[in-house]
C-alpha positions in Angstrom: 96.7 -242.7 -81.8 95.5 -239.7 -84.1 98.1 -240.7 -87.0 98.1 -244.0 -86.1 96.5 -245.3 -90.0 97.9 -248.7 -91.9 96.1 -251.5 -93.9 97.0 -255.3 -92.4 96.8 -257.6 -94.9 96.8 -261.4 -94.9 96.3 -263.9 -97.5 94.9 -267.8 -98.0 96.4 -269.6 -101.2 95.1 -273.2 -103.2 98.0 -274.9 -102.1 102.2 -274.6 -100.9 102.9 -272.0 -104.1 102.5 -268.9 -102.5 101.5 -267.1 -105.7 98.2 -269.4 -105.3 95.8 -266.8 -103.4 92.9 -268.0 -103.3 91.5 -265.2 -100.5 92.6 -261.7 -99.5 91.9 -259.9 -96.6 92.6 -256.0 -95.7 91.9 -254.2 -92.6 91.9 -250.8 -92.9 93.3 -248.3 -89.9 92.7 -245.0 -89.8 93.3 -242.4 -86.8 93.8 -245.7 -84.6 90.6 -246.9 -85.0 89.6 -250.0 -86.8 87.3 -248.7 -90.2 86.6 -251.5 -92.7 87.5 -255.2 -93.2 87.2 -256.6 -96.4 87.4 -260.1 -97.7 87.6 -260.8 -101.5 87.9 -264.3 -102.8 90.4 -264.9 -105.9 90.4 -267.1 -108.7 94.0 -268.6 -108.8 94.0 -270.1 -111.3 95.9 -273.4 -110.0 95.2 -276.6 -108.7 93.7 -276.6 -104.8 95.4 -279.0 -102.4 93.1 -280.6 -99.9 94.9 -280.3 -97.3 94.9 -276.6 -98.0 91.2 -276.5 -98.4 90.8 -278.4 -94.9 92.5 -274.9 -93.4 90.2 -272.2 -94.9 87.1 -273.8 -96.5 88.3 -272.5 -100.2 87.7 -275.5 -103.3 87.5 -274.6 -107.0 84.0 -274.5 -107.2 84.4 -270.9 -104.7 86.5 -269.2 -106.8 85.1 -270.0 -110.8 83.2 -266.5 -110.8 85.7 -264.7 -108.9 88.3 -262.2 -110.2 91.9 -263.4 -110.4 94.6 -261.6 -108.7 95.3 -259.3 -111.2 91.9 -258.0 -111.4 91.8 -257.3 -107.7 95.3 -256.0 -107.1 94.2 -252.4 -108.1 91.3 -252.6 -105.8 93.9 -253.7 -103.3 96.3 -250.6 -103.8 93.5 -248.4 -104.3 92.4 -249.2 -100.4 95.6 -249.7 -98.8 97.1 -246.5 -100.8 100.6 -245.5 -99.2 100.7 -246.2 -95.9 102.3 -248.7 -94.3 100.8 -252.6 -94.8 101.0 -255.0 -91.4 101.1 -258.9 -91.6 102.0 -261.6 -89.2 105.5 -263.2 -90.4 106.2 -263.4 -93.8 104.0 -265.2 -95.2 101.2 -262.6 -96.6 104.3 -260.4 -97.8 105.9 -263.1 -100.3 102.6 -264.3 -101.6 101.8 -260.8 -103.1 105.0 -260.7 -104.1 105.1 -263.7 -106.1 101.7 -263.5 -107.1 102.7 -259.6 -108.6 105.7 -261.7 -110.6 103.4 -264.5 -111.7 101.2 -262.0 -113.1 103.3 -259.1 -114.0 101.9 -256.2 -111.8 104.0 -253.2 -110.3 105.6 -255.0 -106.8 103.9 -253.3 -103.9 106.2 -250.8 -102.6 104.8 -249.8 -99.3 106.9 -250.4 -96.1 105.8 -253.6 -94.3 105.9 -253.7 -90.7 105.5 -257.6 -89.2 102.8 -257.9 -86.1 104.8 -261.1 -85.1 107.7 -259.5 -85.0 106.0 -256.7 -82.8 104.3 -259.1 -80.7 107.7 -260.8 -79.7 109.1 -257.5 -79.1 106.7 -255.8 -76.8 105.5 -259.3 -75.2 108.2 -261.0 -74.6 107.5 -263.5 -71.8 104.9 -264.5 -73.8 105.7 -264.7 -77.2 109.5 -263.7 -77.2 110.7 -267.4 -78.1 107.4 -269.2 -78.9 103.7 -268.7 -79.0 103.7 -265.9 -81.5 101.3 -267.6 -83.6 98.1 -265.5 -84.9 95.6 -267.6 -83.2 97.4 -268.2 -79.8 98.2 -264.3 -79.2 94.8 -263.6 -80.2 93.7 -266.0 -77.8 96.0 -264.7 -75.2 94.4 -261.7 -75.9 90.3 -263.0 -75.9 90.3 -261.7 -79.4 87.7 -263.8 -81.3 88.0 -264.8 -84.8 87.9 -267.5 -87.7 91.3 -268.6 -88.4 91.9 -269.0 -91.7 89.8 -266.4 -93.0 91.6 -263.8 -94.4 89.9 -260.8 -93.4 89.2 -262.3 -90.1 93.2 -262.5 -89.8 94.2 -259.6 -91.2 91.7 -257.9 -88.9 93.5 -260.2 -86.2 96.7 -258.7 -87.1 95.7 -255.0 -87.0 94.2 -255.4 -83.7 97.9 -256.8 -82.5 99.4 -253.4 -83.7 97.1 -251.4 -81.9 97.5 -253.3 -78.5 101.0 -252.7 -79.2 100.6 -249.0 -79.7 98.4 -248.7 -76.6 101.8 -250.5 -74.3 104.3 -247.3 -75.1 106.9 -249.9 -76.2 105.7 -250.0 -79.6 107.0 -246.8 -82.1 104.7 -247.0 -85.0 106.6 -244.4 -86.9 109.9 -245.8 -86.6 109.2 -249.1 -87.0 107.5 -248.0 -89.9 110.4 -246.6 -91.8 113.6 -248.5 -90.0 112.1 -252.1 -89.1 112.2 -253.3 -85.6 115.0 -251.9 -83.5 118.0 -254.0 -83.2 117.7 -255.8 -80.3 120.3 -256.8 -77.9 121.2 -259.5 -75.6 123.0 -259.8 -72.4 123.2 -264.0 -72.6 127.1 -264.7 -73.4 128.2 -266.2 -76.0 125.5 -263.7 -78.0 126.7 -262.5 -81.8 124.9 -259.7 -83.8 122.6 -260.7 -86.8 124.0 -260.5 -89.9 122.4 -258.6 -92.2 123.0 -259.3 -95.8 120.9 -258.3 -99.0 119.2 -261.4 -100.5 118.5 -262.6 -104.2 115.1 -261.3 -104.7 114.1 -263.8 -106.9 115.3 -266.5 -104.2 112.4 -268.9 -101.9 113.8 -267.6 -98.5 113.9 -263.9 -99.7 112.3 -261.6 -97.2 113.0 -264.3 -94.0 115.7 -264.4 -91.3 117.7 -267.7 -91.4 119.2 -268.9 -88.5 122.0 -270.9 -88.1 122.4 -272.7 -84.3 124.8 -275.2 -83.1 128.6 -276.1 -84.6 129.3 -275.3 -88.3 131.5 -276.7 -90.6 132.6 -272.9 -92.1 132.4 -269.3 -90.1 128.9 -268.0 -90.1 129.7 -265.2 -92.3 130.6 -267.8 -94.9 127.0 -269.5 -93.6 125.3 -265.8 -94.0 126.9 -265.3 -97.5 125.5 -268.4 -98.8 122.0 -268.0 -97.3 121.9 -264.9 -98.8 
């Protein structure tokens, strides 16, 4: 693991506008080994849901002397620099990008490489169809941790990659600069993803959509409009 180095990164936001971190976490991976986790509240400047604040803890008063995103963000790519950023699903990824559109700073440009993803892929009797969840793998895994904190997560999420790393089914590099090999099935009646460029500025940009059961138009038609 001697060039094994990344930062994972998860975030919590004030309510379902992903552009609404309130938290950000970032564990820091150098030469395979675990060196720093930090955890930085955020100001969003929004509105906090309560259901949201039932999940990680985070209410207005938290965040009124904290810095807002754009004052952390250089912070942020000063410590992840370069190298490649880890998060599980989606989820993290979109925020920052929205919340770099909200407040008009450079779109992080780093390659992204998704621990869910990885965990499906190397694990997949356990977590190939379902299960893949951050706290049940790291509970498969006796990993302990406060879910919902966003350093605890992201920390969560590193430690994923490295237990990938550590099975030999896992090729950080590639997946690094490719994505996750195409997988394929043997099942019949299988088809090959379809793999269109989506409208950046659209909600379901960055995600996989999949279609199942009968259609009322091919599912190239299906792909083009998801797209």
């Amino acid at each position: 693991m001697g060039s094994l180095s990344f930062t994972a990164i998860d975030v919590e936001t004030a309510n379902a506008d992903t552009a609404s971190i309130c938290q950000i976490g970032l564990a820091v991976v150098h030469d395979g080994e675990l060196k720093e986790v930090i955890s930085e509240i955020i100001n969003p400047e929004d509105y906090f849901d309560p259901a949201f604040i039932g999940k990680h803890g985070i209410s207005e008063a938290d965040v009124l002397d904290k810095p807002t995103f754009d004052e952390f963000f250089p912070s942020l790519t000063d410590t992840a620099g370069p190298l490649p950023l880890v998060s599980h699903t989606f989820y993290d990824r979109t925020a920052l990008k929205r919340a770099c559109e909200r407040y008009g700073c450079t779109p992080i440009s780093n390659s992204w490489i998704d621990s869910a993803t990885v965990a499906r892929r190397c694990w997949p009797e356990q977590f190939g169809t379902t299960g893949y969840g951050l706290k049940n793998i790291a509970n498969s895994f006796a990993i302990e941790f406060r879910h919902h904190d966003a350093g605890e997560d992201a920390r969560v999420a590193a430690e994923i990659l490295l237990r990938a790393v550590a099975t030999g089914a896992f090729d950080f590099d590639d997946w690094a600069a490719n994505g996750p090999p195409r997988r394929k099935s043997s099942y019949f009646g299988y088809s090959p993803p379809i793999k269109l460029d989506g409208n950046p500025d659209g909600a379901l940009y960055g995600q996989q959509v999949v279609f199942t059961g009968q259609l009322t138009v091919p599912r190239a038609e299906a792909a083009k409009r998801a797209a």
